[in-house]
Structures are given as structure tokens and as C-alpha cells.
LUMFIKOL-43878 format. One record per atom (N, C-alpha, C): atom name; x, y, z. Coordinates in nm, 2 decimals. Last residue first. Example, Ala and Ser with C-alpha at 12.3 -4.5 7.8 and 13.67 -1.06 7.14 Angstrom:
2
+----+--------+--------+--------+
: at :     px :     py :     pz :
+----+--------+--------+--------+
:  N :   1.28 :  -0.22 :   0.71 :
: CA :   1.37 :  -0.11 :   0.71 :
:  C :   1.29 :   0.00 :   0.79 :
:  N :   1.32 :  -0.57 :   0.78 :
: CA :   1.23 :  -0.45 :   0.78 :
:  C :   1.32 :  -0.33 :   0.78 :
+----+--------+--------+--------+
END
This chain:
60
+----+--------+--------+--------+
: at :     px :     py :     pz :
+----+--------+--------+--------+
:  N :  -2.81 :  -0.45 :  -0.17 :
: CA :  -2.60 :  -0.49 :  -0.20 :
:  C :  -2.59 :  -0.43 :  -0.26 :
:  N :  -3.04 :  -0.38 :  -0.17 :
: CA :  -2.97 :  -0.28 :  -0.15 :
:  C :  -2.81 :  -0.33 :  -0.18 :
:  N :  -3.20 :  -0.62 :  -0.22 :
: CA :  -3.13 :  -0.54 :  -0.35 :
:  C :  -3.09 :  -0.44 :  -0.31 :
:  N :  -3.29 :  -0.69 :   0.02 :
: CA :  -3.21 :  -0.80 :  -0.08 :
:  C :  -3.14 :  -0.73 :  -0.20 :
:  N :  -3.46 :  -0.50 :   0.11 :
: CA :  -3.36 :  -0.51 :   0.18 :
:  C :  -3.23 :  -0.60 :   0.10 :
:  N :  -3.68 :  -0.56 :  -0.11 :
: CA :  -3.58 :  -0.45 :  -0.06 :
:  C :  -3.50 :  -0.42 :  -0.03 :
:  N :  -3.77 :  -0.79 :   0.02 :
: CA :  -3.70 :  -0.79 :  -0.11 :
:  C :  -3.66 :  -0.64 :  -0.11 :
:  N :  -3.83 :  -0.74 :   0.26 :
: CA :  -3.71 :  -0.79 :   0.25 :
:  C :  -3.63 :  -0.84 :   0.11 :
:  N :  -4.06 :  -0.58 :   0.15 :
: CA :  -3.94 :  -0.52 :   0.28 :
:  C :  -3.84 :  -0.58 :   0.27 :
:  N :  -4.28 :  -0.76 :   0.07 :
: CA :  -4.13 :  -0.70 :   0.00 :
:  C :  -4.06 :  -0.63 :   0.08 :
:  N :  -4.27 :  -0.94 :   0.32 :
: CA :  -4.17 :  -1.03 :   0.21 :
:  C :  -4.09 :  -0.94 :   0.12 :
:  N :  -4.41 :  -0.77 :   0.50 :
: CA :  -4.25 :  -0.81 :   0.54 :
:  C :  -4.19 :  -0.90 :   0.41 :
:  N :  -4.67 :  -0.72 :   0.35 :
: CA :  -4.55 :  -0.59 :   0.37 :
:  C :  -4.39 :  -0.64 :   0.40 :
:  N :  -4.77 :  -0.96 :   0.40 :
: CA :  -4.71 :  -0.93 :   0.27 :
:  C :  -4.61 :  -0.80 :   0.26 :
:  N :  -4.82 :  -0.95 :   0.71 :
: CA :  -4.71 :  -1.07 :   0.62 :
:  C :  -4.66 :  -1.09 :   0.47 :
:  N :  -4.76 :  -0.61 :   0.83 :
: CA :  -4.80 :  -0.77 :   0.79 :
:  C :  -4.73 :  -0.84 :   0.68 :
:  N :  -4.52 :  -0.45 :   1.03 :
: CA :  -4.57 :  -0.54 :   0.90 :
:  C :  -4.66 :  -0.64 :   0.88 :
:  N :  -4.39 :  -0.16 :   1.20 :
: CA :  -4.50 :  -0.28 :   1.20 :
:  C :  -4.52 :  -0.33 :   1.02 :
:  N :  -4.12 :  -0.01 :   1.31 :
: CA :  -4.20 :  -0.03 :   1.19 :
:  C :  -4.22 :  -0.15 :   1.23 :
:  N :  -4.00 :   0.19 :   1.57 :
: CA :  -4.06 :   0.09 :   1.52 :
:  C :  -4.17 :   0.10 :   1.43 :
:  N :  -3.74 :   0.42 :   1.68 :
: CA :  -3.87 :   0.40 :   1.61 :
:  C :  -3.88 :   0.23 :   1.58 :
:  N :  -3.56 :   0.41 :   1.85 :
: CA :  -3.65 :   0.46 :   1.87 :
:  C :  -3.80 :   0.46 :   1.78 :
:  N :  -3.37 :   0.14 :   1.68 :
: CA :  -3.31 :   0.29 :   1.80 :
:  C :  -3.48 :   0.35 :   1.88 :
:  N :  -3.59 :   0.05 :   1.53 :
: CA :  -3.46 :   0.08 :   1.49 :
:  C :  -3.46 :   0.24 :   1.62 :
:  N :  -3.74 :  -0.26 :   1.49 :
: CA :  -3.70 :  -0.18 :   1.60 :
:  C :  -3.57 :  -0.10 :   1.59 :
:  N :  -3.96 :  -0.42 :   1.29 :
: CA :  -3.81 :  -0.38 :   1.31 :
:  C :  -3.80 :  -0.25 :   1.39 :
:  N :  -4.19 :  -0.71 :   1.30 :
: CA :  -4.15 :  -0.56 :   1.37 :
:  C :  -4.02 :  -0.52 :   1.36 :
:  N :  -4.46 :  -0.84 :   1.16 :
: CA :  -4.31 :  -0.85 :   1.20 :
:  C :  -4.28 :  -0.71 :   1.23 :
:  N :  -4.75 :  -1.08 :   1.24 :
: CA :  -4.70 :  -0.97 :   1.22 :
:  C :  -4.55 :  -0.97 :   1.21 :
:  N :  -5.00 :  -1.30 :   1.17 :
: CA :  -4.83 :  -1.28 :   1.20 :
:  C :  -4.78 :  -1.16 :   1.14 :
:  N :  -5.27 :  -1.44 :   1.25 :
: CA :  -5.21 :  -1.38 :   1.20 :
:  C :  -5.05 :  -1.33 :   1.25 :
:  N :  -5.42 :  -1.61 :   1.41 :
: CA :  -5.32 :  -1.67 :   1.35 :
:  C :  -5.26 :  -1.59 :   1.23 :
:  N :  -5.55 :  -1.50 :   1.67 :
: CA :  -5.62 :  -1.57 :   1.57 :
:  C :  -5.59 :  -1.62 :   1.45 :
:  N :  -5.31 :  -1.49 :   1.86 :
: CA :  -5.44 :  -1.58 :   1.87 :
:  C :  -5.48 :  -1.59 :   1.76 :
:  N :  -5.03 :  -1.42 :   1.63 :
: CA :  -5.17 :  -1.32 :   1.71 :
:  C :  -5.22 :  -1.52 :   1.74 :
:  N :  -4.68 :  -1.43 :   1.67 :
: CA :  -4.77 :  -1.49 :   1.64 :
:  C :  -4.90 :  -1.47 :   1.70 :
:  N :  -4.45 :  -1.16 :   1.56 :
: CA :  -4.57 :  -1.15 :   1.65 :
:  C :  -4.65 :  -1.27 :   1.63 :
:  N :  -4.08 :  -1.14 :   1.56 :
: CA :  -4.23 :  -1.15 :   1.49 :
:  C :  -4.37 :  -1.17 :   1.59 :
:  N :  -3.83 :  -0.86 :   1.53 :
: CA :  -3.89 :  -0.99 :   1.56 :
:  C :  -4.02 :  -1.01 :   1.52 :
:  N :  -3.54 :  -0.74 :   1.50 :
: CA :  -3.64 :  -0.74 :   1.44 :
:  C :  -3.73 :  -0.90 :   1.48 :
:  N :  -3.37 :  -0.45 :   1.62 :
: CA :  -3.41 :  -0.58 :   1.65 :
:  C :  -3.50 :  -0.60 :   1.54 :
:  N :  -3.03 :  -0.26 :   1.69 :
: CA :  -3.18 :  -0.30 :   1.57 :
:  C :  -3.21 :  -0.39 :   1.67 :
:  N :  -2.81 :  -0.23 :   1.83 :
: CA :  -2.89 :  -0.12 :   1.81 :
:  C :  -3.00 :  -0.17 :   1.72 :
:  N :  -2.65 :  -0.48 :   1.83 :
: CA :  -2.64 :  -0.38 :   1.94 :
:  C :  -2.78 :  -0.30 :   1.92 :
:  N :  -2.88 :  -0.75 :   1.69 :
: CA :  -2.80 :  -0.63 :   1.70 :
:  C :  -2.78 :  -0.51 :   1.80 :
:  N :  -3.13 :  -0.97 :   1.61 :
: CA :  -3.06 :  -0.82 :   1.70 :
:  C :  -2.94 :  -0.82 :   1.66 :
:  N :  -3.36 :  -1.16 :   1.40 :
: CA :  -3.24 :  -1.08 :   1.43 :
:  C :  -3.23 :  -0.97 :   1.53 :
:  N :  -3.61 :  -1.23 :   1.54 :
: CA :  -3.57 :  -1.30 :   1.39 :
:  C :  -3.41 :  -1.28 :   1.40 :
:  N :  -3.75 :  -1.37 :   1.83 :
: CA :  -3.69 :  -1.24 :   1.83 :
:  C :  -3.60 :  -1.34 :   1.68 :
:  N :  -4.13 :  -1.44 :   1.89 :
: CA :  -3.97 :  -1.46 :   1.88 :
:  C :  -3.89 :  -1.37 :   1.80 :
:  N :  -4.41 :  -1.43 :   2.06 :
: CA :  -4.33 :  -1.34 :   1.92 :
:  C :  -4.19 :  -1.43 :   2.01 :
:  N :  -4.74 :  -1.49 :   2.04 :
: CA :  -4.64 :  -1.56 :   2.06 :
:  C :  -4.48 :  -1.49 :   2.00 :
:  N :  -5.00 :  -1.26 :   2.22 :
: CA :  -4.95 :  -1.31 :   2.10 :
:  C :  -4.77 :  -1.35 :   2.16 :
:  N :  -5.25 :  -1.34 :   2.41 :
: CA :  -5.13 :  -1.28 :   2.44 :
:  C :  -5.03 :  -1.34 :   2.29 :
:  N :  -5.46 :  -1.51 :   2.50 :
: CA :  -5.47 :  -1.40 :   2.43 :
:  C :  -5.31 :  -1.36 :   2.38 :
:  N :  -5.39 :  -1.70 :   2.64 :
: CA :  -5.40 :  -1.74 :   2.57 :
:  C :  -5.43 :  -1.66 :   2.45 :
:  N :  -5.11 :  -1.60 :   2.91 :
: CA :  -5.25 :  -1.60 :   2.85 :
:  C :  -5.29 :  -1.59 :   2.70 :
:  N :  -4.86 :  -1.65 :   3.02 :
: CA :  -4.92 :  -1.74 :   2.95 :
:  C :  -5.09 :  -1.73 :   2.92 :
:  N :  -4.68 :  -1.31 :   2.98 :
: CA :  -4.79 :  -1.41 :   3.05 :
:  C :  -4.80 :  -1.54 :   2.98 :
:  N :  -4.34 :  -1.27 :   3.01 :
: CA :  -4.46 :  -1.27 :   2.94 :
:  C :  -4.56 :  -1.37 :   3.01 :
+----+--------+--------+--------+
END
């Protein structure tokens, strides 16, 4: 990745052989999250990823 100051900052949250899910920090300080499943990717903002993972918390 570049170090251009445009260039959003992302770290990887969880992988797995076959998932990923990581996060996007933008230049202008918004934060996205991304889950990577096989072929498709779902994009979130930062209220979409809390209930997504309340979602994800009540599937046990």
C-alpha cells in the first residue's frame, strides 16, 4: 500500500481460510467495515457494522 495521505488506513478485524473481515480508516475520519465472503463483499458504515454484529450475536 502507498503512503499517500489520501489512501485510507484498513486493518484486517478477523480471517479465516474463506472469510475476511476488515476495516477502512478514510482521510476524512470516517470508518467503514468490510466482510469478504468467498466472492462477494459487504460494505458498512459504522452504524450498519454494530447491528450486523448484533445479528451476528443472536444467531447462537
Amino acid at each position: 500500500m502507498s503512503n499517500n495521505n489520501n489512501d485510507p488506513r484498513t486493518t484486517t478485524i478477523a480471517e479465516t481460510e474463506n472469510f475476511i473481515a476488515w476495516k477502512a480508516e478514510e482521510p476524512d475520519g470516517e470508518v467503514t467495515y468490510h466482510v469478504e465472503l468467498n466472492n462477494v463483499t459487504v460494505h458498512f458504515f459504522e452504524e450498519e457494522w454494530t447491528e450486523f454484529l448484533e445479528l451476528v450475536r443472536s444467531l447462537k
